[in-house]
N, C-alpha and C positions, 0 to 999 in steps of 0.2 A: 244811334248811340250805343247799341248793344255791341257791333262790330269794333267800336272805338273802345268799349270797354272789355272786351276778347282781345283786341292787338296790345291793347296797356298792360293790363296782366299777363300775358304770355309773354312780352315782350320786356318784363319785371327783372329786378338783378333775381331777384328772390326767384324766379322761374327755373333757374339752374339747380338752386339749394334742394327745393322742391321735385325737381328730377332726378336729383342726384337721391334724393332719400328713398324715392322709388324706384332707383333701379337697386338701390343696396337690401331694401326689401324684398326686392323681385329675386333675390337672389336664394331667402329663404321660405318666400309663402310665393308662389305660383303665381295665385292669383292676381298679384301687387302687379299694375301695369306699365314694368318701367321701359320694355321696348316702345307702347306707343307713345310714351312720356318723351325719348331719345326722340321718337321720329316727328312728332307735332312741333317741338322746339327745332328739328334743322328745317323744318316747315319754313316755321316762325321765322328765321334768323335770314332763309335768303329774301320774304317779304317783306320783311320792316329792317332787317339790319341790326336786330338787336333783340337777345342777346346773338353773339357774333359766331359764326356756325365752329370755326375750331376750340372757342370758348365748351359749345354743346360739346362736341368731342373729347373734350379732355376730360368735362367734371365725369362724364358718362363711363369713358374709360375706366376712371379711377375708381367710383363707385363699383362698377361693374367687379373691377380687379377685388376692392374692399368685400362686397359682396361674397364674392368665389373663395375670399381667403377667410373670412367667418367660418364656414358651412365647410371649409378644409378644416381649422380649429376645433371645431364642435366635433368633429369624424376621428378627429386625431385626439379630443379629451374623453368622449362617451363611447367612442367607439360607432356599432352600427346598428346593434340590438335593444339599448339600455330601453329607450320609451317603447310605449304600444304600438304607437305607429309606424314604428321601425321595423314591429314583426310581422306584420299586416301582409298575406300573400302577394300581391301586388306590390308594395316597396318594396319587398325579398327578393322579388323577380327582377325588378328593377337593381338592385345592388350586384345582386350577382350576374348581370349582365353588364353594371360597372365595373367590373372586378374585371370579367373577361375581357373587357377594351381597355381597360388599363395594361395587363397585360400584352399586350397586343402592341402598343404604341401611344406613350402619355400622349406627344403634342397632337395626335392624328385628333384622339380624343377630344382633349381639352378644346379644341379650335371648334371642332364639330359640337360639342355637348355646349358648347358658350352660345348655341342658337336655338337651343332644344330646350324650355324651362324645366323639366322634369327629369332630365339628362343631365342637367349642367347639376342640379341638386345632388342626383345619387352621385356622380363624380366624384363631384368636391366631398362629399361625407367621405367616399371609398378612399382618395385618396388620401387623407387625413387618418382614417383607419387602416391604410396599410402603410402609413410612417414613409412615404414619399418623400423624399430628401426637401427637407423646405425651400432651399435656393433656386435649387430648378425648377421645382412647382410655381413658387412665385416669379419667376420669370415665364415661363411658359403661361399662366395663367395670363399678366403684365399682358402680354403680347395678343393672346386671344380676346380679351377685353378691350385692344384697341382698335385691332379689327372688327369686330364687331361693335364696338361704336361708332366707328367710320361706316359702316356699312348701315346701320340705323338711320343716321343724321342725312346720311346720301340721298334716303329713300326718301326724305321728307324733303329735304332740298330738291333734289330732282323734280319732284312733285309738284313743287312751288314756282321751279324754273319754268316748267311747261303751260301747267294750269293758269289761268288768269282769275282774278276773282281775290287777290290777296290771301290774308292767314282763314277768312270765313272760309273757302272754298278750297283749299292746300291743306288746310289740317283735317278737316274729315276724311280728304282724299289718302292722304299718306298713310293716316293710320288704319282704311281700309284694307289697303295695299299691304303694309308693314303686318298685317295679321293675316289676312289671303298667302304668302309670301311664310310666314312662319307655320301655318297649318297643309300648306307643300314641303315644309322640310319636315314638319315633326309625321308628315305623310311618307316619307323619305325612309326616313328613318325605320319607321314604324315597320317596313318593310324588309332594311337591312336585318333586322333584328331576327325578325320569325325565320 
């Protein structure tokens, strides 16, 4: 019965809505788990078929895009200083290491910082505070958010394809993976940086 009531729910219209409001969260509080949310649904979607994996794809996209263009908004109304936590030595470092890869090359960025939750945050504020042309930001943003929801839902499909055991055994697996996989890149990263 439990299994049957784990594939029901997941397998929910409302499973999407629910994803989709954690990845647009994840966009401003870290913590908010909307990669494994992307990746347990394209789990979901090759074991039972529903909801249907380019359906995952798309809400997550969008979300994703909503998300990155908030946290643009908030960069480009308050700027980078106005709250406490904006002055905090650690977010400072973090901005102004935004700043520098902004300069540098937005799309390199954006594409990159759209898998980094920490990254993608100072980004989007930076680039909202240094008045980025909005058309291109949101297209470029648009595009990095679809790849990385393609890339999310893969991990969980893939997952799903392989492992036998349905969504009980596919969704623990994927989002093991989808966070293994995100603590190599923000390992990545963490490297470029210093």
């Amino acid at each position: 019965m439990p299994t049957d009531l784990l594939t029901a729910s997941l397998a929910s219209p409302w499973s999407l809505a629910v994803m989709s409001l954690l990845v647009v969260g994840d966009a401003f509080f870290v913590v908010v788990p909307g990669e494994v949310a992307v990746t347990a649904l394209g789990a979901v979607a090759v074991t039972t078929g529903s909801p249907p994996l380019w359906a995952v794809v798309i809400c997550a996209a969008v979300a994703a895009a909503v998300g990155d263009a908030g946290c643009y908004l908030i960069g480009r109304s308050v700027g980078t200083e106005r709250w406490r936590w904006m002055r905090m030595p650690r977010v400072q470092q973090a901005l102004v290491w935004a700043r520098r890869r902004l300069d540098g090359g937005m799309a390199t960025v954006l594409f990159t910082a759209r898998f980094v939750p920490f990254a993608r945050l100072a980004i989007n504020l930076v680039a909202g505070a240094s008045r980025i042309h909005p058309p291109r930001y949101l297209a470029l943003v648009a595009l990095a958010a679809t790849g990385w929801a393609l890339y999310q839902a893969a991990v969980g499909a893939a997952v799903a394809a392989i492992l036998p055991g349905g969504p009980l055994v596919a969704v623990p697996v994927s989002i093991v993976l989808a966070i293994g996989l995100g603590a190599v890149i923000d390992l990545c990263v963490r490297r470029t940086r210093g």
